[in-house]
C-alpha positions as CSV (number, residue, x, y, z in Angstrom):
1,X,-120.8,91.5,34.4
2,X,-123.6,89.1,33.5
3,X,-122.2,85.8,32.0
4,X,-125.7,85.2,30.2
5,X,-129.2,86.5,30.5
6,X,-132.5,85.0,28.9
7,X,-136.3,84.9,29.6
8,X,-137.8,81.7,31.6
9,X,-139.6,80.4,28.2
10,X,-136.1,80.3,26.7
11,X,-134.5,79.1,30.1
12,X,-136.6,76.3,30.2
13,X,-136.4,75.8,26.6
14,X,-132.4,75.1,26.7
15,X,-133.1,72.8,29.6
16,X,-135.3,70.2,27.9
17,X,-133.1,71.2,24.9
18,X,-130.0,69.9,27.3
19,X,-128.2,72.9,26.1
20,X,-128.4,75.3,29.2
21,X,-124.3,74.5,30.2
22,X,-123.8,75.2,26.6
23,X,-125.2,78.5,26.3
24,X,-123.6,79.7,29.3
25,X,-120.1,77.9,28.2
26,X,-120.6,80.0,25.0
27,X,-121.0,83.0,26.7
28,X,-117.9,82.8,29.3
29,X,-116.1,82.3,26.2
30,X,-117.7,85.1,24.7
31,X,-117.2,87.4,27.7
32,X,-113.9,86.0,29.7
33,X,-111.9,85.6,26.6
34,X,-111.0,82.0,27.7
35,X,-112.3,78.4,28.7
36,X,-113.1,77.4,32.0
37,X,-112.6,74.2,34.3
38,X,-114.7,71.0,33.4
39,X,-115.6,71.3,37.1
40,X,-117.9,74.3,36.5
41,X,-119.5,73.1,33.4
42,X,-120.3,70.1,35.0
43,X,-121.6,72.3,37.6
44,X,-124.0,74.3,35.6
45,X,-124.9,71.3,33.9
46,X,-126.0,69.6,37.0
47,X,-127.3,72.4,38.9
48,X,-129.7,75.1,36.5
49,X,-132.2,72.1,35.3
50,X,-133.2,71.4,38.9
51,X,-134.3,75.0,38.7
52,X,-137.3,73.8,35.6
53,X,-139.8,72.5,38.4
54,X,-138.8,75.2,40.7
55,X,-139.8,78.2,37.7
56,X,-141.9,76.2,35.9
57,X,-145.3,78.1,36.6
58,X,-143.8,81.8,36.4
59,X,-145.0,83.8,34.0
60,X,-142.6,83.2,30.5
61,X,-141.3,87.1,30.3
62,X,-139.6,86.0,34.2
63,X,-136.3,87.7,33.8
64,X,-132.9,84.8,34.2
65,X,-129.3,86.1,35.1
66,X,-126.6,83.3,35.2
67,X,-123.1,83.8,36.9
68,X,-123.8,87.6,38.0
69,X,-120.1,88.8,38.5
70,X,-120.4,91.7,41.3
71,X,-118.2,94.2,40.8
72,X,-115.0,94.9,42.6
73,X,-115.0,91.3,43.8
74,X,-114.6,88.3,42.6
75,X,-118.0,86.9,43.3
76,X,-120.5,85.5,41.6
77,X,-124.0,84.8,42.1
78,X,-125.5,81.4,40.7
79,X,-128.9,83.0,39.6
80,X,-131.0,86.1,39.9
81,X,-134.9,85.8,38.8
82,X,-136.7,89.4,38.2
83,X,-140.5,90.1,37.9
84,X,-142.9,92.5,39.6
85,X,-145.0,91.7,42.4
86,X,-148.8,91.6,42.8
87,X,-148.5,95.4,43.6
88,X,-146.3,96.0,40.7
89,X,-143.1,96.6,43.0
90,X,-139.9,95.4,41.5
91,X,-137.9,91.8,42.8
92,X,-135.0,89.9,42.5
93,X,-134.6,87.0,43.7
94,X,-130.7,85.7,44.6
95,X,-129.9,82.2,44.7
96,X,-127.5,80.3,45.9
97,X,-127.4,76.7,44.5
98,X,-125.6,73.5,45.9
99,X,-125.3,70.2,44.6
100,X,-124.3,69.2,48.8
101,X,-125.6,66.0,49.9
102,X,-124.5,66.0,53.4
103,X,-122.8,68.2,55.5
104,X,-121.3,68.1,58.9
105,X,-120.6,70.6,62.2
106,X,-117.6,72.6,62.4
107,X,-117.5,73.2,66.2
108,X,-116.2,77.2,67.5
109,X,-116.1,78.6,63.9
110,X,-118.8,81.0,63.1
111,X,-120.5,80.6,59.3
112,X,-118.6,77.1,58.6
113,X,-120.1,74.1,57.6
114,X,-118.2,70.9,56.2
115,X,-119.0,68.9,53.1
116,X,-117.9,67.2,50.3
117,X,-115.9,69.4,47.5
118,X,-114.3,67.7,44.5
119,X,-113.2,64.1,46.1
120,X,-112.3,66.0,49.4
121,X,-114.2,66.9,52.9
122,X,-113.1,70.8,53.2
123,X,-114.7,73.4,55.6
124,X,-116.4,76.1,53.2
125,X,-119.2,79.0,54.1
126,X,-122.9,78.4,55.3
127,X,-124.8,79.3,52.1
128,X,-127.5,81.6,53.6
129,X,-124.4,83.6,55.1
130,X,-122.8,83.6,51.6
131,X,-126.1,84.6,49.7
132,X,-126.5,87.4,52.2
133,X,-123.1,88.2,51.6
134,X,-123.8,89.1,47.7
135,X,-127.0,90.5,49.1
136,X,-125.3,92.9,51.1
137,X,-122.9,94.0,48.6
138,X,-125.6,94.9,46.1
139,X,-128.0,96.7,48.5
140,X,-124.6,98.6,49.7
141,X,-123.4,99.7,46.6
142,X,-125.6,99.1,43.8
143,X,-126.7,102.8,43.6
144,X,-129.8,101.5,40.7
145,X,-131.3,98.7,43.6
146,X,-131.4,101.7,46.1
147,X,-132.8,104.3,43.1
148,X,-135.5,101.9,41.7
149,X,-136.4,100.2,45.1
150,X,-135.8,96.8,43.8
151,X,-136.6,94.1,46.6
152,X,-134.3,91.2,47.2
153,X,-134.7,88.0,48.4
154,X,-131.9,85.5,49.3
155,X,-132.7,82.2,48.8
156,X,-130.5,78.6,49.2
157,X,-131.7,75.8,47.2
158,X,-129.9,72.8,48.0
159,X,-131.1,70.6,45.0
160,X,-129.7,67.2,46.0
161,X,-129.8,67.6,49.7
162,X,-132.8,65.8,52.3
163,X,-133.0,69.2,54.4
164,X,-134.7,68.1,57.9
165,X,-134.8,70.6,61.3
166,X,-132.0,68.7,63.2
167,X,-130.0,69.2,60.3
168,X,-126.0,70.8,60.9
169,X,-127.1,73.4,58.7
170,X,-129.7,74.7,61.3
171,X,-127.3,74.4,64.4
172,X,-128.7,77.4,66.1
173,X,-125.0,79.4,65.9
174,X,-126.4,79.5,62.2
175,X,-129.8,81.5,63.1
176,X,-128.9,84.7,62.0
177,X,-128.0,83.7,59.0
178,X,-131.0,81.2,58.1
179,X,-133.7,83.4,59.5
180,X,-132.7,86.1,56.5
181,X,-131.8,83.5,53.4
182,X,-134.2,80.6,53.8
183,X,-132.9,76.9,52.5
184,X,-134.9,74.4,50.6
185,X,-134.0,71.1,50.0
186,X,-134.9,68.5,47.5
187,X,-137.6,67.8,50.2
188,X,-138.4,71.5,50.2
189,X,-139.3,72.0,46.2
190,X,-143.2,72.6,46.7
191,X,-142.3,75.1,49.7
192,X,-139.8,76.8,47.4
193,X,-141.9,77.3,44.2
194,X,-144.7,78.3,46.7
195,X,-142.4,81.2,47.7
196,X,-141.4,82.3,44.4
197,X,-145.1,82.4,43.3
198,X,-146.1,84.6,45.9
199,X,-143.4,87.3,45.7
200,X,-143.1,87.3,41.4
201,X,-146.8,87.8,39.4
202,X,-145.3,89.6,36.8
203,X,-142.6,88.7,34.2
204,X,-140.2,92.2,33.4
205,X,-139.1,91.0,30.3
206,X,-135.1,91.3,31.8
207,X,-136.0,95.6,32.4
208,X,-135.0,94.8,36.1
209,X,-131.6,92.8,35.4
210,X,-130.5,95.4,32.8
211,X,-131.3,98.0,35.7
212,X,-129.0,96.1,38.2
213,X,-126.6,95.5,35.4
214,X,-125.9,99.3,34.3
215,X,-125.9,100.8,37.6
216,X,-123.1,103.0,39.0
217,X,-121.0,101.1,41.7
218,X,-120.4,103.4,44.5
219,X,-122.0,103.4,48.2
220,X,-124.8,103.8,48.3
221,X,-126.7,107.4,50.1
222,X,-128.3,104.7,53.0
223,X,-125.4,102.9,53.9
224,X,-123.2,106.7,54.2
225,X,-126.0,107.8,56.1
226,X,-126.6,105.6,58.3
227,X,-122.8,104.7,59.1
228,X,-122.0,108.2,59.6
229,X,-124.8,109.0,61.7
230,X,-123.6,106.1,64.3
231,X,-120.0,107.5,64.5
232,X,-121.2,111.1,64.9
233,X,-123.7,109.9,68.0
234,X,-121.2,107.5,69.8
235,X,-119.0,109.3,72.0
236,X,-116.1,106.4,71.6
237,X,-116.0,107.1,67.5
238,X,-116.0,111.4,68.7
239,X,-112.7,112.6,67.1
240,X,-110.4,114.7,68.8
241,X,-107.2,117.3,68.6
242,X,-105.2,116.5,66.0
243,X,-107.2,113.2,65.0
244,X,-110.2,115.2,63.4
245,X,-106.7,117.9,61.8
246,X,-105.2,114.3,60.2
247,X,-109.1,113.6,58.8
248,X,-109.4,116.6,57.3
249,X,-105.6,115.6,55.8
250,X,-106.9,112.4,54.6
251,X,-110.0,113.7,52.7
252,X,-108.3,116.5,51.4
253,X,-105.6,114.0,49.9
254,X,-108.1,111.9,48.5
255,X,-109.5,114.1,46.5
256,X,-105.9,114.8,45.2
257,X,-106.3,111.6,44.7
258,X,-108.6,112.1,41.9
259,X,-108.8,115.2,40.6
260,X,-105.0,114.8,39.2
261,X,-105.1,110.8,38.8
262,X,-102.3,109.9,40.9
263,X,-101.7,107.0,43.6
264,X,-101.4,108.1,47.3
265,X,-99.7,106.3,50.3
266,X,-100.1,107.8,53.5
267,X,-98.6,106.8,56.7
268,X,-100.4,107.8,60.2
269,X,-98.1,106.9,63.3
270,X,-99.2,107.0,67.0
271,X,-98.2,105.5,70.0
272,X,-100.7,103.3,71.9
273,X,-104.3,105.4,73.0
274,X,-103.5,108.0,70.3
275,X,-106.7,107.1,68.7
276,X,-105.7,105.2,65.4
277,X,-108.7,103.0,65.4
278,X,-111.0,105.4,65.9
279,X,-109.3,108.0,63.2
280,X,-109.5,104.5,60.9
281,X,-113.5,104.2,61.8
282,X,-114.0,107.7,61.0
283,X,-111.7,107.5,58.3
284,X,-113.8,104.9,56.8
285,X,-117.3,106.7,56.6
286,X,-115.7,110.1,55.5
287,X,-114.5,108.7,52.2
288,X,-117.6,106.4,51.9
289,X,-119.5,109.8,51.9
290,X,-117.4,111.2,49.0
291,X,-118.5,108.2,46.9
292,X,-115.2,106.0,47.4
293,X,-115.6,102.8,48.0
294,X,-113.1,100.6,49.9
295,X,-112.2,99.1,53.4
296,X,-110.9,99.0,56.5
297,X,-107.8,96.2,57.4
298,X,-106.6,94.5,59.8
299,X,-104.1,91.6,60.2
300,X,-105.3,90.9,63.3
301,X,-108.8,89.5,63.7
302,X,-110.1,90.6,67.4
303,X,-110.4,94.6,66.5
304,X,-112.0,93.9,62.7
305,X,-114.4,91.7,64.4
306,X,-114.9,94.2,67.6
307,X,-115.5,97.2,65.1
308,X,-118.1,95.6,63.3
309,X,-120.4,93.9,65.6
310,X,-120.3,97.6,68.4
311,X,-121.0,99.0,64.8
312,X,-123.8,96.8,63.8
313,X,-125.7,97.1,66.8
314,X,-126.5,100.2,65.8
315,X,-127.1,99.6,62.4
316,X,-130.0,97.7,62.9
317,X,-131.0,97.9,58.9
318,X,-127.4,97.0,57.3
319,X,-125.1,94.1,56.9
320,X,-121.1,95.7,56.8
321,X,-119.3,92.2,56.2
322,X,-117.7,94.1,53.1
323,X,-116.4,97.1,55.2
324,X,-114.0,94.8,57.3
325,X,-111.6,92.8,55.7
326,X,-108.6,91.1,56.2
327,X,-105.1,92.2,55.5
328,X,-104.4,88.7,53.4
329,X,-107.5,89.3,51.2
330,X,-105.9,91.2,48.0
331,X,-103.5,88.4,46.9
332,X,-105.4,88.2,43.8
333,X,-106.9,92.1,43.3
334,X,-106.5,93.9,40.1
335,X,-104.2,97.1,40.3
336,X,-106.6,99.8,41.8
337,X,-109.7,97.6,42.2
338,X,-110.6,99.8,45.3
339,X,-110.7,103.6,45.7
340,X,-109.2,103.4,49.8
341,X,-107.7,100.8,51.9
342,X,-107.6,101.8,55.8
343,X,-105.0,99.3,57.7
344,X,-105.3,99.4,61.1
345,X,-101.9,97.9,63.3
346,X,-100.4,98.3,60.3
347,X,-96.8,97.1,62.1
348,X,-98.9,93.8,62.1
349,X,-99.3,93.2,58.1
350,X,-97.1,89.9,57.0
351,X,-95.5,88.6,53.9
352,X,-97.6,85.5,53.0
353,X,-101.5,85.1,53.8
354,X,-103.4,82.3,54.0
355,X,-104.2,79.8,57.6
356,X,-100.3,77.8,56.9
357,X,-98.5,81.0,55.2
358,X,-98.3,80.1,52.2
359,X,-100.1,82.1,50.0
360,X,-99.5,86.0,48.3
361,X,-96.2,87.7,48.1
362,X,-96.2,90.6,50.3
363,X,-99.6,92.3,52.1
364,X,-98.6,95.4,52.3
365,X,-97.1,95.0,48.2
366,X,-100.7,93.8,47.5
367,X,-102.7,96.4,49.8
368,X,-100.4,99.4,47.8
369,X,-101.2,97.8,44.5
370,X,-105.1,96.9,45.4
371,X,-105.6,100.7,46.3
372,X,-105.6,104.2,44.9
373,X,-105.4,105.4,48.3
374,X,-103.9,103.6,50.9
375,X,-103.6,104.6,55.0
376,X,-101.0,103.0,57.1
377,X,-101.9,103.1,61.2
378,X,-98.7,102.0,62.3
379,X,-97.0,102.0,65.5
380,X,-93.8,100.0,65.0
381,X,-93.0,99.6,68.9
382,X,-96.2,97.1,68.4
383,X,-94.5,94.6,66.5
384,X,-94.9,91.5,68.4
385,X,-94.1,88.0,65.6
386,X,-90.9,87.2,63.6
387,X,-93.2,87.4,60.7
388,X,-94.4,90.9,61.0
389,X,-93.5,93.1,58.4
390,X,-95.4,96.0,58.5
391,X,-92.6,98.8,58.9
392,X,-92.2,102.3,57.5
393,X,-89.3,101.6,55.5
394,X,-91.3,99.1,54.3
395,X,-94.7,100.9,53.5
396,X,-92.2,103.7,51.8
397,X,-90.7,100.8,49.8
398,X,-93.5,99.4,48.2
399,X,-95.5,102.9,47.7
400,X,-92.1,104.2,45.1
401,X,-92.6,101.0,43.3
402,X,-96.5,101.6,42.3
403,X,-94.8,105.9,42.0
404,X,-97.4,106.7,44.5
405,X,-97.1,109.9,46.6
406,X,-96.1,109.1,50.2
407,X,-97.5,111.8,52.8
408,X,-96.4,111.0,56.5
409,X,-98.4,112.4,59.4
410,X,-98.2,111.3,63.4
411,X,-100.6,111.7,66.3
412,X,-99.4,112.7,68.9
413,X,-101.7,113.0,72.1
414,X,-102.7,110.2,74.3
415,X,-106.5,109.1,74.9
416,X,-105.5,106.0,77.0
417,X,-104.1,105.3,80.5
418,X,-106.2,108.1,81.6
419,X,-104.3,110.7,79.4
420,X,-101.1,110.4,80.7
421,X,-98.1,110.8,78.5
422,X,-96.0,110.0,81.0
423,X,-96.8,106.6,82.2
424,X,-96.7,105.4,78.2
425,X,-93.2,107.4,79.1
426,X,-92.9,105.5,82.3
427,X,-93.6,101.9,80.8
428,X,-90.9,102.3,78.0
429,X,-88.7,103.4,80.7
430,X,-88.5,100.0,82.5
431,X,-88.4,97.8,79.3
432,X,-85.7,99.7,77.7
433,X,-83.9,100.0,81.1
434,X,-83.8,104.0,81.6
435,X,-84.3,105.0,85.3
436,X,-87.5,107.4,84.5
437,X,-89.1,108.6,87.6
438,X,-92.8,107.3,87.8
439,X,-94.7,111.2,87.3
440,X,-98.2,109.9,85.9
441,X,-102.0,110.3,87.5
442,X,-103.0,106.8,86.6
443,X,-104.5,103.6,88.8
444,X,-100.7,101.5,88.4
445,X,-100.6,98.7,91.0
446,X,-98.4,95.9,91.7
447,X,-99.9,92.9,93.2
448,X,-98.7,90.3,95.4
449,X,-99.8,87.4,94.2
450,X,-101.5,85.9,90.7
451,X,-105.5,85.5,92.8
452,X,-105.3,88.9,94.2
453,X,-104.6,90.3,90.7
454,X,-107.6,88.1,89.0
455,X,-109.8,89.3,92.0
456,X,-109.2,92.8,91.7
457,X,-109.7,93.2,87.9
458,X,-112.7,91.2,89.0
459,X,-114.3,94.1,91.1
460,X,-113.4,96.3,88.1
461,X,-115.5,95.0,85.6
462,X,-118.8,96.4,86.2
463,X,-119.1,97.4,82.6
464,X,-118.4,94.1,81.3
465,X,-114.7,96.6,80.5
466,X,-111.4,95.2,82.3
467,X,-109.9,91.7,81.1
468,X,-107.2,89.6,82.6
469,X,-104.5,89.2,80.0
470,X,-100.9,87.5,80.3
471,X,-97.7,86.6,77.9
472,X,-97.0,83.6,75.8
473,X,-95.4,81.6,79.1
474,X,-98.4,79.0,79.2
475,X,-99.2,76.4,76.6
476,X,-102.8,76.1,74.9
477,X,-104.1,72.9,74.2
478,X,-105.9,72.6,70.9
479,X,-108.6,70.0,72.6
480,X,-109.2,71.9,75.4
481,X,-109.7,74.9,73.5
482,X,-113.5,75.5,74.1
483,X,-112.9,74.3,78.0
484,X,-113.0,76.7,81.2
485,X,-112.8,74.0,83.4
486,X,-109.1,73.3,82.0
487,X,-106.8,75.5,83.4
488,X,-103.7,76.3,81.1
489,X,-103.0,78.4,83.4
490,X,-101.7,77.5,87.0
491,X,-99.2,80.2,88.8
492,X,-99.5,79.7,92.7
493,X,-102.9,80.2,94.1
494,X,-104.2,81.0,90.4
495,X,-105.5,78.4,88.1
496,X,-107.6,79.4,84.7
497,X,-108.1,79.0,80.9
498,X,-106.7,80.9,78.2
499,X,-109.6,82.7,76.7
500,X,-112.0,80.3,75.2
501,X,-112.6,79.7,71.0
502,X,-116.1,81.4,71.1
503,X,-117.1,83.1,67.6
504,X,-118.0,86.5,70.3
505,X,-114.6,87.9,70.5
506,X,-112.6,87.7,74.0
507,X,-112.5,91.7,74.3
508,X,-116.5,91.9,74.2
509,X,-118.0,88.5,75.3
510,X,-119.6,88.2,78.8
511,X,-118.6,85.8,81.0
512,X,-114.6,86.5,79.3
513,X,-113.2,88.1,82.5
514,X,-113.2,84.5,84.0
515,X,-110.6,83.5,80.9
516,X,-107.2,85.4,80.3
517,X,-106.7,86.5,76.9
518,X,-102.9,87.0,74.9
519,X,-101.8,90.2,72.8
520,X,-103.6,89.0,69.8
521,X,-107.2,89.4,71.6
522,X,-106.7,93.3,72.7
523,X,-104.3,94.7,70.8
524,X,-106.0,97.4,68.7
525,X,-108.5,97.9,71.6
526,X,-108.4,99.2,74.8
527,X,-110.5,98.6,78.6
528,X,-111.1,100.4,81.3
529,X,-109.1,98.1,83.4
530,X,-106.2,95.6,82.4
531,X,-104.9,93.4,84.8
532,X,-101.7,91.6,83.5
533,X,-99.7,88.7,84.2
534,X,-96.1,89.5,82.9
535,X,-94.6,85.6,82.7
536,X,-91.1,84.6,83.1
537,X,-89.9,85.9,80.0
538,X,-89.7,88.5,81.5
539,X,-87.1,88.9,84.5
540,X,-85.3,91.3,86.2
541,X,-81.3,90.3,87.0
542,X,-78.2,92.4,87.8
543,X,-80.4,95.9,87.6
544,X,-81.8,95.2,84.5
545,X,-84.8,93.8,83.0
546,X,-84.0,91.2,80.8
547,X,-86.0,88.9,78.3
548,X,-85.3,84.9,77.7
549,X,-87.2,83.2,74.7
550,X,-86.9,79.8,75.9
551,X,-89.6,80.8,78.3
552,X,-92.1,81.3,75.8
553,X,-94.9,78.0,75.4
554,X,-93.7,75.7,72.4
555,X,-97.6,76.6,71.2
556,X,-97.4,80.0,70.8
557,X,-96.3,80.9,67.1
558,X,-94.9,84.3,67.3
559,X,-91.4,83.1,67.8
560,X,-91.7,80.2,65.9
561,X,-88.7,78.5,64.4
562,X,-86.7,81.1,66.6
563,X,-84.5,78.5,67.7
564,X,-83.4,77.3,63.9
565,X,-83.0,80.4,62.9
566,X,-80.9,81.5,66.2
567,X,-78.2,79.3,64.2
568,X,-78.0,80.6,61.6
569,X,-77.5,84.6,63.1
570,X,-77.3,84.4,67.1
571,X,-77.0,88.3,67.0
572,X,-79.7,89.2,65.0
573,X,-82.2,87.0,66.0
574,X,-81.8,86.4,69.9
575,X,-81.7,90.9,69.4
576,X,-84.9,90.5,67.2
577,X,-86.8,87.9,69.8
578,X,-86.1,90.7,73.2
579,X,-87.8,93.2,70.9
580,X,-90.6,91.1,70.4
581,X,-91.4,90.4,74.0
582,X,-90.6,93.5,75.0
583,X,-93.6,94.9,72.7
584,X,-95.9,92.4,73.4
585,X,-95.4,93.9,77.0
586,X,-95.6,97.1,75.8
587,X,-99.0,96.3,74.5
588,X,-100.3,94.9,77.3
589,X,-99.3,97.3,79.6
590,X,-101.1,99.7,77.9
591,X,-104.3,98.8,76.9
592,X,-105.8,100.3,80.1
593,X,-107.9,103.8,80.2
594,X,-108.2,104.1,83.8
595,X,-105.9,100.8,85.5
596,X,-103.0,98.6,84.8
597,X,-102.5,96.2,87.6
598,X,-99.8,93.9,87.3
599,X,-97.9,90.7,88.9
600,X,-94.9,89.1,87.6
601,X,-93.6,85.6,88.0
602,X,-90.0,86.4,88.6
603,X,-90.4,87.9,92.2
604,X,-87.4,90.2,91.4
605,X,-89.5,92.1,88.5
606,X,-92.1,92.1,90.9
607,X,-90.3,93.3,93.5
608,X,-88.4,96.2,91.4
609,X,-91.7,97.4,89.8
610,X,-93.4,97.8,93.5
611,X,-90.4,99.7,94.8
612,X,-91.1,102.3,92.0
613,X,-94.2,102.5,92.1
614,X,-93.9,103.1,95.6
615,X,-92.0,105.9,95.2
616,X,-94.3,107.6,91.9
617,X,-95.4,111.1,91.9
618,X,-99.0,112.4,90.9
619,X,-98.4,115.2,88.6
C-alpha cells in the first residue's frame, strides 16, 4: 500500500503551498479508515519540505511515493523517487528521513544508535541498516523489481543533523551498513542532490511506482536460487535418513496446506544431534522455492544469529535479515500474515516478549495464529527457564483453537557425539540416576582439575570448533561485561570471563575459546569439542546425583523469582527448578561431535563420573 503518490511539480507545488502534511493526512484517512497521531503529522510536516532543495532540479514527471507500506510487515518507507537513468534503465530511490539532531554510542550492540525520541533519549536502529532493511525486503520478494530490473538506491537524509566523519553514526562497527545506504546531513545537501542528479535523468511519470506497487509478493527466483544452491553445496546443511523423509512430509503438507485452505501445525521432536536445525534450514529454502514466503524462529538469539551470518557468507549478493526472526516478533501480526513459520528450540518459546516481559500474550498462541503453516522443533528434555513454555501439550493446545490440523513426526537418529545413541543414553542415565553402563565410542573424559580442562579443549580447537562452557554457578557483572581481563570465573587454578558482549556470536567468534560461554550461547548448535564445567548445582550425595538451586548466581535469570515462588508450592517448584538444571546439563553435555570433557566442582560428582568412565565399553 501507497499512502499517496504525485509527480515532483505537484510535490513541490504542495510544499510552497504548505499543504504536503495535508495531502498525505487526507490520504491515510482515505486509505487506513482512521486518523493518526499528531506526532506523525507533525512529522511529515517537518520532514518532506526539506526534500524541495534536495529534488528541486529533477525533471517535473520525477515519480513521489509517500509512506510505502511493504507488505506482510508493518514497515514503512518515508519516500521512494522513480525516474530512468541516462541509459534509460529504471531507479528508485529509498529514503530514509530523520529529523535527529544528535545522536550518541551504544557500546556492544550491533545497528543501535541513541537519540532523542518524543521528550525521551531511547536506543533505536542505525538508519542505513534500517533503509537496507526495506531494501532487502523488496529486492527479496518484490517479484516486479526482480522482473523489470528496477535499481535501488538506499539513501539516509538526516535533514536537521551537522553530519561530520567522527560522528557516532560512522563508529566503524556501523561500516557495513553505511558503505551500502550513504547519509547526508544538513551539511551534506549539495552532495545529496549531486547524487540524485547523476543516477535519475528521466522523469517516469509514476510507471515505475505503479510497477512496484502492483507486483506479486512472493520470493523472489534469485533469492530461492541462490539460498538453495548454498544448502545443497555445504556439507553441514546435507540432509540425512529420516531428516530428508520428514522434508518431504513437510512439503507435502504444505501444499495440503493450500490446495484445500486449511491451517496446519506440525510438531518435529528430536533429541539433541538429531539434526533439527538443519531440517529447519532446509526446511526454510524448500517452501521458499514453492513460492511461500515466511521464516525461520528462534527464542534464543545465538543459533538465529549463527545461521545467518555461516549463511551469508555465502551469499555474497543477498541480505536475509527477514529470513531470521525472533520468536517475540508476531505480537501484533494479522491472522495468517505469513504462509510458514519454522521454530527452532521450540521447548524455548515463552509467554510474554519484549527485553522486561512484558509484552504479547503467548508466542507460540501468536506464532499459530501469524501462520498458515507452522513447524515446531522441539525437544522438551531442553527446557532450561521457569518461563519456558514451549511444550507439546502446549503447541497441541493452541493449534485446536485456530482448528488447525496437527501432524506429529520425530527424528530419531543421532548426528552428534560422534553418532552414538548410547552416550545421549549414557548422559540421561547419570542425571536421572539409572545405573546405565557407559557402551559408547565417543572422546568422554573427566578431568582433574578446572586449568587442565581449559587446556585441553584448548589443543582441540584447531578449527576455531570446541568452546569452554559451564553452568549458571558464577555471577556476571553487567560493567565488566565487554572485559577478558575480569575473571567471573575463579575455581582453583582457573580464573576467566564469562564470554564477552561482542555483536560476533560466542559459538563463531575467534579469540572465544579464551571466554566460557552459558547454555544460552550453544544451545541449538553443536562443536567439535565441548569442554564443560558442571558447577555446584550439581552434586553427587548418598549415591545419587542431586541438584540445589541456591547454588545458582543471583544474575542468572532462568530461575528467577524461584525463591518467592518456592512459597507459594515447595513441591512443585523446588521439582520444577531440578528439572531445569538437570537440562541445562543435558545440553551442555551434549553439544559435542567428537569430545565432551568435563570437571565438576563437587569432587564427589567428579569422582563418581571418573569411576564410570573408567570402567566404559567401546561398542
Amino acid at each position: 500500500m501507497i499512502l499517496f503518490t504525485c509527480l515532483k511539480k505537484e510535490f513541490i507545488d504542495y510544499i510552497d503551498k504548505n499543504i504536503i502534511s495535508n495531502k498525505v493526512y487526507d490520504a491515510y484517512k482515505e486509505k487506513m479508515g482512521k486518523k493518526t497521531k499528531l506526532n506523525q503529522i507533525k512529522s511529515w510536516a517537518h520532514s518532506l519540505p526539506f526534500m524541495k532543495e534536495i529534488l528541486i532540479n529533477l525533471p517535473d514527471n520525477v515519480g513521489i511515493a509517500i509512506e510505502y507500506k511493504i507488505p506482510y510487515t508493518p514497515k514503512m518507507i518515508d519516500l521512494i523517487i522513480t525516474g530512468y537513468d541516462k541509459e534509460n534503465n529504471p531507479q528508485a530511490l529509498i529514503f530514509e528521513l530523520k529529523g535527529w539532531e544528535y545522536t550518541k554510542h551504544v557500546p556492544n550492540r550491533d545497528a543501535i544508535i541513541k537519540t532523542l525520541i518524543g521528550s525521551k533519549e531511547k536506543n533505536t536502529l542505525h538508519p542505513s541498516y534500517q533503509v537496507l532493511s526495506y531494501l532487502n525486503l523488496l529486492n527479496n520478494y518484490n517479484l516486479n523489481i526482480e522482473k523489470y530490473n528496477i535499481k535501488l538506491t538506499p539513501i539516509v537524509y538526516l535533514h536537521n543533523y551537522n553530519l561530520t566523519y567522527n560522528d557516532p553514526l560512522y563508529n566503524k562497527k556501523f561500516y557495513p551498513y553505511y558503505c551500502k545506504a550513504c547519509m547526508y546531513g544538513k551539511n551534506n545537501k549539495e552532495e545529496l542532490q549531486t547524487k540524485i542528479q547523476n543516477i535519475i535523468k528521466y522523469g517516469d511519470n509514476l510507471r515505475l511506482i505503479n510497477i512496484i506497487h502492483q507486483s506479486e509478493t512472493k520470493p523472489t527466483k534469485k533469492l530461492i536460487e541462490v539460498l538453495d544452491s548454498v544448502l545443497k553445496t555445504n556439507k553441514e546443511f546435507t540432509l540425512l535418513d529420516d531428516q530428508k523423509i520428514i522434508m518431504e512430509r513437510i512439503c507435502e503438507a504444505a501444499n495440503d496446506s493450500f490446495t484445500e485452505n486449511k491451517k496446519i501445525t506440525m510438531i518435529i521432536k528430536g533429541g539433541p544431534g538429531s539434526g533439527k536445525s538443519i531440517l529447519a534450514l532446509n526446511t526454510l529454502a524448500n517452501l521458499l522455492s514453492l513460492g511461500l514466503r515466511g521464516s525461520y524462529v528462534s527464542k534464543n538469539m545465538a543459533p538465529r544469529k549463527v545461521y545467518k551470518i555461516k549463511l551469508e557468507e555465502k551469499l555474497t549478493t543477498l541480505n536475509i535479515n527477514e529470513l531470521f526472526q525472533s520468536s517475540g516478533a508476531f505480537f501484533k501480526s494479522k491472522p495468517n500474515t505469513y504462509d510458514f513459520l519454522l521454530i527452532d528450540e521450540a521447548h524455548r518459546l515463552q509467554e510474554k516478549s519484549g527485553l522486561h516481559n512484558n509484552i504479547g500474550e503467548n508466542q507460540v498462541k501468536e506464532i499459530i495464529n501469524s501462520s498458515r503453516i507452522n513447524i515446531f522443533f522441539i525437544d522438551e528434555s531442553q527446557i532450561i527457564t521457569l518461563k519456558d513454555i514451549g511444550t507439546i501439550t502446549n503447541i497441541k493446545y493452541y493449534a485446536k483453537t485456530f482448528n488447525s490440523e496437527i501432524i506429529t513426526l520425530e527424528l530419531t537418529s543421532c548426528f552428534r557425539c560422534n553418532g552414538s545413541n548410547n552416550y545421549l543414553k549414557f548422559i540421561n542415565s547419570i542425571l536421572s540416576n539409572k545405573r546405565e553402563k557407559p557402551t559408547f565410542d565417543f572422546d568422554f573424559k573427566i578431568l582433574p582439575s578446572p586449568k587442565s580442562l581449559y587446556e585441553l579443549i584448548k589443543t582441540k580447537n584447531t578449527n576455531n570448533n570446541a568452546r569452554l562452557v559451564a553452568g549458571f554457578c558464577w555471577p556476571r557483572i553487567g560493567k565488566y561485561a565487554d572485559d577478558q581481563n575480569y575473571h567471573d570465573i575463579n575455581i582453583e587454578d582457573l580464573a576467566i570471563s564469562w564470554n564477552l558482549k561482542h555483536g560476533i556470536p560466542f559459538a563463531i567468534r575467534e579469540n572465544a575459546i579464551n571466554e566460557v560461554g552459558c547454555v544460552h550461547n550453544v544451545q541449538g548448535l553443536e562443536f567439535e569439542y565441548i569442554g564443560v564445567i558442571i558447577g555446584p548445582d550439581l552434586q553427587y550425595q548418598n549415591g545419587k546425583v542431586i541438584t540445589d538451586y541456591t547454588k545458582r548466581a543471583y544474575t542468572e535469570k532462568s530461575l528467577y523469582g524461584i525463591h518467592t515462588l518456592i512459597k507459594k508450592d515447595k513441591e512443585y517448584y523446588e521439582s520444577l527448578a531440578d528439572t531445569i538444571i538437570r537440562n541445562t546439563y543435558r545440553v551442555l553435555l551434549t553439544r559435542g561431535l567428537k569430545g565432551c570433557y568435563v570437571y565438576c566442582v563437587d569432587k564427589n560428582l567428579n569422582a563418581y563420573l571418573e569411576k564410570l568412565t573408567k570402567t566404559k565399553i567401546n561398542n
